[in-house]
Structures are given as C-alpha cells and as structure tokens.
N, C-alpha and C positions, 0 to 999 in steps of 0.2 A: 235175719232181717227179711222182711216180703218188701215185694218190690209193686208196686203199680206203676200205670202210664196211663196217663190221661192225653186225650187231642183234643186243640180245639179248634172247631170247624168255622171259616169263616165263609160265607153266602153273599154274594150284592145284587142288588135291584137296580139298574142306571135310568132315566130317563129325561137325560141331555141339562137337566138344571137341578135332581133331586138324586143323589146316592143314599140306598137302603142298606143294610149290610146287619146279619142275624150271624150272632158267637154264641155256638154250641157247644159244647161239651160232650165225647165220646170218648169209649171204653167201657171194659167189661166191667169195671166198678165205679165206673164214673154218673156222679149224681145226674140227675135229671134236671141241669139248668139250663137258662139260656139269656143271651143281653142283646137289646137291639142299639141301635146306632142310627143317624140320620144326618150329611151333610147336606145343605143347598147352595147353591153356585148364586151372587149374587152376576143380575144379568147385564152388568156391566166388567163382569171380569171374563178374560180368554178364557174357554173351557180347558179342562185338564182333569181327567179321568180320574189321574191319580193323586191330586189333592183331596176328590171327594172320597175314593172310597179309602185314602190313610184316616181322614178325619171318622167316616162312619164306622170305619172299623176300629179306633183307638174309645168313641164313644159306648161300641156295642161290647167292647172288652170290659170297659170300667163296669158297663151295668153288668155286667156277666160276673165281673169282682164282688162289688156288690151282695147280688143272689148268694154264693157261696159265703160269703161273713155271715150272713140272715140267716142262712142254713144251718153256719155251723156254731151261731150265737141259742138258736133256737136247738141245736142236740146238747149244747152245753147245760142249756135252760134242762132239760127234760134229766139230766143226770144230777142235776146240784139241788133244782127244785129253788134255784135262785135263779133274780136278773143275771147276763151274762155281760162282762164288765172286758171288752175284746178290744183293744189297743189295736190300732192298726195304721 
C-alpha cells in the first residue's frame, strides 16, 4: 500500500471587522487547490478574533472541498469519457 500526506495550510488577513483566511493544500503529491473563506464582524458585536477566523477558516475549507470533488469529478470524466455521477 503507498502511503501519501497531504497539509492543509491555513492563512488569515484580520482588519478589526473583516477576517480573510486562504486553505491550501501541500505535499509532494498534493494537487494544486486552494478555498478562500471570508468572515465580517457585524459592528455591533464585541470583537473576537476567534469567531472570525473559525468562520473563515470552516468557509475557506468547504470551498477547498469543493475544488478537490471538481477535480476529481473531472479525472473521473476524462477516464469514463462520461458525466461523473459523485455522491457526496
């Protein structure tokens, strides 16, 4: 059995009412994706750093899920020479 590992990189942008946050993917055979994310602090709630970047970071994850289904509906595509029909 071969074994891979993949990481995945999480990044944030803060600026007191906007968290940014970019989910990479690394490794030596790790595809080339990535999912951004975006909370904003409504300016009537106490600030808390880590509401915003759990939210941009659980958003920038799903799009980063995403990418990788699209990738691998489309390698599926390119071997059946069908739509890819991927439950998920």
């Amino acid at each position: 059995m071969t074994m891979q590992h993949w990481n995945i990189d999480l990044s944030f942008e803060e600026d007191g009412t906007r968290t940014a946050c970019k989910a990479s993917l690394s490794g030596p055979e790790a595809p080339a994706v990535q999912g951004m994310g975006v909370a904003r602090r409504n300016p009537a709630d106490t600030p808390d750093a880590k509401i915003g970047e759990e939210l941009a970071a659980a958003r920038a994850c799903s799009e980063l899920a995403h990418e990788l289904v699209g990738r691998a509906a489309a390698d599926v595509e390119s071997h059946t020479h069908r739509p890819a029909d991927l439950n998920i």
